[in-house]
Short mmCIF file of the C-alpha atoms (twelve columns), coordinates in Angstrom:
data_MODEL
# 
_entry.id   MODEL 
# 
loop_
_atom_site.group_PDB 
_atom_site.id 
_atom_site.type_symbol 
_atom_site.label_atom_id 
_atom_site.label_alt_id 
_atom_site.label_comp_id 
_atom_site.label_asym_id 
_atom_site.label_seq_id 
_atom_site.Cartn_x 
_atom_site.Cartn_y 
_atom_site.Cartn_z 
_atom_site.pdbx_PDB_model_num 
ATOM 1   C CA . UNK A 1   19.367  10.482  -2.643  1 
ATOM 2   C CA . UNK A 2   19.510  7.840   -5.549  1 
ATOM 3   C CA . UNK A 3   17.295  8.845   -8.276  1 
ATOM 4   C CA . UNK A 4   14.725  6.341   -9.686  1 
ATOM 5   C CA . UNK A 5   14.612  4.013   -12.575 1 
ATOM 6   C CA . UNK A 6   12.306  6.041   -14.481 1 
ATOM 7   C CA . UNK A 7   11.159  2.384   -16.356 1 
ATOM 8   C CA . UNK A 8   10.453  0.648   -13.540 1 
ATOM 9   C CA . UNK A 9   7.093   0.307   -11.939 1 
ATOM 10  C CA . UNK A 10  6.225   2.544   -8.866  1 
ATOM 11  C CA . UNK A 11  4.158   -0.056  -6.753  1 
ATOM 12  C CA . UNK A 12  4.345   2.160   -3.705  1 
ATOM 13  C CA . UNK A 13  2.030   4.796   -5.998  1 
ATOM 14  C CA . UNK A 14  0.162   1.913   -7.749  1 
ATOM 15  C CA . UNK A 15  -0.878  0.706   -4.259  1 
ATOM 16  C CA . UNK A 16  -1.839  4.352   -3.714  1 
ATOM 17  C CA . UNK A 17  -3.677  4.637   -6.549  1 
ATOM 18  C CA . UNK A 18  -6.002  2.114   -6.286  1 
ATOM 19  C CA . UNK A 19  -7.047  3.467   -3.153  1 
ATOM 20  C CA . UNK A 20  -4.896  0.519   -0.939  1 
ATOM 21  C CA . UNK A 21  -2.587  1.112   2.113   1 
ATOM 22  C CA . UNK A 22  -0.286  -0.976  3.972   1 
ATOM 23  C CA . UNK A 23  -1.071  -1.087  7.318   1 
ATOM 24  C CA . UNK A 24  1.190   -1.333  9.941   1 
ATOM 25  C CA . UNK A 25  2.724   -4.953  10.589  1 
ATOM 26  C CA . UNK A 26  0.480   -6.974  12.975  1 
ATOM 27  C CA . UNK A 27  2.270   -8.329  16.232  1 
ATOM 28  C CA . UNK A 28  2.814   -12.030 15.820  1 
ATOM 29  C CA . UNK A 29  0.590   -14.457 17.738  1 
ATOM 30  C CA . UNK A 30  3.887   -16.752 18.632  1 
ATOM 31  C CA . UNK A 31  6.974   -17.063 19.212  1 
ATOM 32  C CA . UNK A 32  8.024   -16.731 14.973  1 
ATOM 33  C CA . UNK A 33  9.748   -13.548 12.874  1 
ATOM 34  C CA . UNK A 34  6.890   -12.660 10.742  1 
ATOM 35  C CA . UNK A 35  9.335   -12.033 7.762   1 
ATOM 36  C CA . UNK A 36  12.628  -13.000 7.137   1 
ATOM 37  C CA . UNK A 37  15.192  -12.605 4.272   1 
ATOM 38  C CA . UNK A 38  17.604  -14.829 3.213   1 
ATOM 39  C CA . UNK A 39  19.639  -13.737 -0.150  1 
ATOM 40  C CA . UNK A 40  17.102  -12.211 -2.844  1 
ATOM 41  C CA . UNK A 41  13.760  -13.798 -1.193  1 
ATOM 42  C CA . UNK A 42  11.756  -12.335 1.686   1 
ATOM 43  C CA . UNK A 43  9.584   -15.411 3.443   1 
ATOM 44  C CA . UNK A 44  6.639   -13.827 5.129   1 
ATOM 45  C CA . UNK A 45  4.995   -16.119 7.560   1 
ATOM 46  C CA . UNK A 46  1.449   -16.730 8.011   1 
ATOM 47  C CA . UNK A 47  -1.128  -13.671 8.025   1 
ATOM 48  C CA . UNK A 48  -4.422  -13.784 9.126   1 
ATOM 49  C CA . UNK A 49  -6.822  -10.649 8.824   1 
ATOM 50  C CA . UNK A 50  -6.303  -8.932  11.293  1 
ATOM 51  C CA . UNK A 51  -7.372  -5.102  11.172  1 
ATOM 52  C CA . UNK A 52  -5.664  -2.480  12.992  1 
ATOM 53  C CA . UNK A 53  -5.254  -5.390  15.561  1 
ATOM 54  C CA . UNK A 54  -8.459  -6.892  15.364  1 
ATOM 55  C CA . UNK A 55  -9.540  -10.076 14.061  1 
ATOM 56  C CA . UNK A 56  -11.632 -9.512  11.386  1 
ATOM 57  C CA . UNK A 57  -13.560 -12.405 9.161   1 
ATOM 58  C CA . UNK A 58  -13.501 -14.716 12.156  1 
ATOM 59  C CA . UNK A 59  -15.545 -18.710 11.467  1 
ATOM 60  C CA . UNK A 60  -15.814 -21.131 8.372   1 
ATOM 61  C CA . UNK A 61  -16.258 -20.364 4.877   1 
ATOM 62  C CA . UNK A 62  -19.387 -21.886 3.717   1 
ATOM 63  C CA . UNK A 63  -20.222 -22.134 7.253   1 
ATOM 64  C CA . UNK A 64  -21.154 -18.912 9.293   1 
ATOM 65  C CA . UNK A 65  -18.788 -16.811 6.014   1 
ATOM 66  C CA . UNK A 66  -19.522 -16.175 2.658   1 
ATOM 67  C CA . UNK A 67  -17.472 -17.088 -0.154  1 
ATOM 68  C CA . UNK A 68  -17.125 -12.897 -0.775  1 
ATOM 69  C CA . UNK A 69  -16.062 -13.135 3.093   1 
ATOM 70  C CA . UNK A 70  -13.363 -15.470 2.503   1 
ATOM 71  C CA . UNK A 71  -11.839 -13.452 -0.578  1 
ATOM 72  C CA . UNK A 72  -12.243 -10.243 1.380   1 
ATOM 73  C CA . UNK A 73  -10.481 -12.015 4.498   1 
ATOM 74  C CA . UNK A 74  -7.730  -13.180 1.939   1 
ATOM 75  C CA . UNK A 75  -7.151  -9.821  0.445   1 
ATOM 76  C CA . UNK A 76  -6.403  -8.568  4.282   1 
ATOM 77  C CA . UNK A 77  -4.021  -10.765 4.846   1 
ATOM 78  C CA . UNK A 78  -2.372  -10.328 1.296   1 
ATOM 79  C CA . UNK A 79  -2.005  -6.597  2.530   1 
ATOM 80  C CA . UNK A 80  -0.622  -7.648  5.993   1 
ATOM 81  C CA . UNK A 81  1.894   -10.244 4.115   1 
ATOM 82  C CA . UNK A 82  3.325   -7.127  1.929   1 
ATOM 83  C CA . UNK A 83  3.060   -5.012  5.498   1 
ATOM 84  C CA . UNK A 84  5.902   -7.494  6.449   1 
ATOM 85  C CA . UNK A 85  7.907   -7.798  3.659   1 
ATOM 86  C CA . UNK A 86  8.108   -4.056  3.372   1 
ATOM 87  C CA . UNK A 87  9.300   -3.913  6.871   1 
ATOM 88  C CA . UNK A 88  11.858  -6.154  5.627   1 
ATOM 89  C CA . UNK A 89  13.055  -4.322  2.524   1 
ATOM 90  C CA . UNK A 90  12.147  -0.599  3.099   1 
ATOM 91  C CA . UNK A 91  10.085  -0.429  0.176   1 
ATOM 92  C CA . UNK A 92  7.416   -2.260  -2.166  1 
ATOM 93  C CA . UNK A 93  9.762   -0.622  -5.166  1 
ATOM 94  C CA . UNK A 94  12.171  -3.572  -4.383  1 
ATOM 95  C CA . UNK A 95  10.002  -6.253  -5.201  1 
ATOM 96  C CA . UNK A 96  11.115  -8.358  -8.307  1 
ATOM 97  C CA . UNK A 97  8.474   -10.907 -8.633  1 
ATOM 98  C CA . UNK A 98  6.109   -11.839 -6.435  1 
ATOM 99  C CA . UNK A 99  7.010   -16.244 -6.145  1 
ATOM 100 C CA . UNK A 100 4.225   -17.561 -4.287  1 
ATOM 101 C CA . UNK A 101 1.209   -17.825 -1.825  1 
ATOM 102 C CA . UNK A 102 0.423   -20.299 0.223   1 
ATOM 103 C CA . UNK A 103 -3.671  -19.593 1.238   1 
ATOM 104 C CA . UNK A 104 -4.932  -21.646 4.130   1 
ATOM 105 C CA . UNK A 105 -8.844  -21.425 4.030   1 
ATOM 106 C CA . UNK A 106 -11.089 -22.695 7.694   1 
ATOM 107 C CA . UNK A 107 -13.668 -24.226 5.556   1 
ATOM 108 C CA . UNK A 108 -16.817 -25.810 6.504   1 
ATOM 109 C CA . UNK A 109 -16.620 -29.901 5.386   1 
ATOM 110 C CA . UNK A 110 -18.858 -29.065 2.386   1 
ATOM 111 C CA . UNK A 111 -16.514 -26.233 1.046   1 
ATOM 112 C CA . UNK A 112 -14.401 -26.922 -2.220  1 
ATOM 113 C CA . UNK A 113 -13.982 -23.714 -3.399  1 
ATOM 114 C CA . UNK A 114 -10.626 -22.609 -1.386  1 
ATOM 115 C CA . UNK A 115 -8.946  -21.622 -4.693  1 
ATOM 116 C CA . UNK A 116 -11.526 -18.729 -5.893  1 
ATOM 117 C CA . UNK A 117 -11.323 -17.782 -1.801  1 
ATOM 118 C CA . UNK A 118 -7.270  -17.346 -2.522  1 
ATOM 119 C CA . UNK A 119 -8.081  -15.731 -6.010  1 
ATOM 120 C CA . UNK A 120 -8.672  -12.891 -3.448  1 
ATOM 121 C CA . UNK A 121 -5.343  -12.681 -2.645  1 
ATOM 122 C CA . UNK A 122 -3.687  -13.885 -5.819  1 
ATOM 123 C CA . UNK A 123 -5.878  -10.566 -7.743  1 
ATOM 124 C CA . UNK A 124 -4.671  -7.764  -5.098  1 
ATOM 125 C CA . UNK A 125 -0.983  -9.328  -6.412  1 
ATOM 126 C CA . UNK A 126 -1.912  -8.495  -9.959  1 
ATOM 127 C CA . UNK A 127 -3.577  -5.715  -9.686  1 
ATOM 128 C CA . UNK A 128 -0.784  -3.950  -7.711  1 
ATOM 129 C CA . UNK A 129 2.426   -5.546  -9.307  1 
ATOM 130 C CA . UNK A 130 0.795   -6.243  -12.870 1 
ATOM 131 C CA . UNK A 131 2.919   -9.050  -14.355 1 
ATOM 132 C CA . UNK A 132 5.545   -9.239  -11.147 1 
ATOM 133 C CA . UNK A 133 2.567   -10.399 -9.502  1 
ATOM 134 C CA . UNK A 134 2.225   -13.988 -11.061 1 
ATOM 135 C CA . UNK A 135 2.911   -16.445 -8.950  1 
ATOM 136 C CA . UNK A 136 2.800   -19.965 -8.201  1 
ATOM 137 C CA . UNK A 137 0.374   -20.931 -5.212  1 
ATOM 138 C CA . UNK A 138 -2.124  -23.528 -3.188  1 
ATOM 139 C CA . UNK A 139 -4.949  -23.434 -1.718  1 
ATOM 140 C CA . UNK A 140 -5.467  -25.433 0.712   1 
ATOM 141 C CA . UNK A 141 -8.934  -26.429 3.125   1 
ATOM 142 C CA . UNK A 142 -8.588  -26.279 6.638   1 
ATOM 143 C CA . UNK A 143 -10.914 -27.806 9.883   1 
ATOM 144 C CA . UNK A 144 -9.362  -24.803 12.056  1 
ATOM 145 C CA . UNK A 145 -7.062  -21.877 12.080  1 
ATOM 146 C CA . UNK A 146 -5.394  -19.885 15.007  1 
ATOM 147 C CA . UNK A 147 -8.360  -18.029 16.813  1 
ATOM 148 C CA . UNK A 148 -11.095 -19.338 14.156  1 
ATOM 149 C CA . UNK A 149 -9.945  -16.905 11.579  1 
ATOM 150 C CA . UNK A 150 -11.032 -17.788 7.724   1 
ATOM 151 C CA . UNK A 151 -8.018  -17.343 6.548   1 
ATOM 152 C CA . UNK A 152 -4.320  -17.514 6.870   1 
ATOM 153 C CA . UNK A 153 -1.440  -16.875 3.733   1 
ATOM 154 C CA . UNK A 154 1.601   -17.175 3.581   1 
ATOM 155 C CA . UNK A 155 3.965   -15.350 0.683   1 
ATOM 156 C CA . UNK A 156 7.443   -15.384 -0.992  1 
ATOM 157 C CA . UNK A 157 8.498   -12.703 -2.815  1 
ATOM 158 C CA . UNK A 158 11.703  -12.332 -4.723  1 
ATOM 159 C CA . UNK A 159 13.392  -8.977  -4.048  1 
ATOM 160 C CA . UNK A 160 16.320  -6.817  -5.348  1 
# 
């Protein structure tokens, strides 16, 4: 068994710590690979929040969803996107740097505040990989999203 760099940061226990768990990978809803790696990255497609299978956070921000909704929706799927990278790599402990999300918010047409819906996502990143966590993003408005969900993400995430 290899031991471990000692200096490095133990995001498998930081996850633990602040009281998170990965679940386990949610089936995909097509005919997709929900993660794939290609050299040092890991694409992980689309995640909605989806809860031990069920769809949870389902309508329009701003519309039948709160703003606190939306950014509890996007911290779902934030878990569900590292659910499928670590069924890539094994093991959060590989991630390098966290590149970027892509947050896809069902908005109703007087909604503008997709980016502090994504901030959701973008703060479970920082709080469990600290400055690996930074990343580039968008947030983007939506009309509709596979089975009304609020939101879908999508991430990138460097790896060793």
């Amino acid at each position: 068994m290899a031991s471990r760099d000692i200096n490095k940061p133990d995001f498998e226990k930081r996850l633990k710590d602040l009281g998170l768990t990965i679940p386990q990978p949610p089936a995909p809803m097509g005919l997709y690979v929900p993660a794939v790696r290609t050299g040092s990255l890991v694409f992980c497609s689309g995640q909605g929040p989806s809860v031990e299978g069920v769809l949870k956070y389902v309508g329009k921000v701003g519309g039948t969803l709160t703003l606190e909704d939306g950014i509890q929706a996007a911290r779902i799927c934030a878990l569900n996107c590292l659910a499928e990278v670590r069924s890539v790599i094994g093991s959060l402990n590989s991630i390098r740097r966290i590149v970027h999300l892509r947050g896809f918010v069902n908005s109703a047409p007087d909604f503008f505040d997709q980016p502090k819906v994504v901030n959701g996502a973008s703060q479970l990143m920082l709080d469990v990989f600290g400055e690996t966590g930074r990343h580039a993003r968008a947030a983007l408005g939506t009309a509709n999203l596979p089975s009304n969900i609020a939101v879908e993400l999508e991430m990138v995430v460097e790896v060793e």
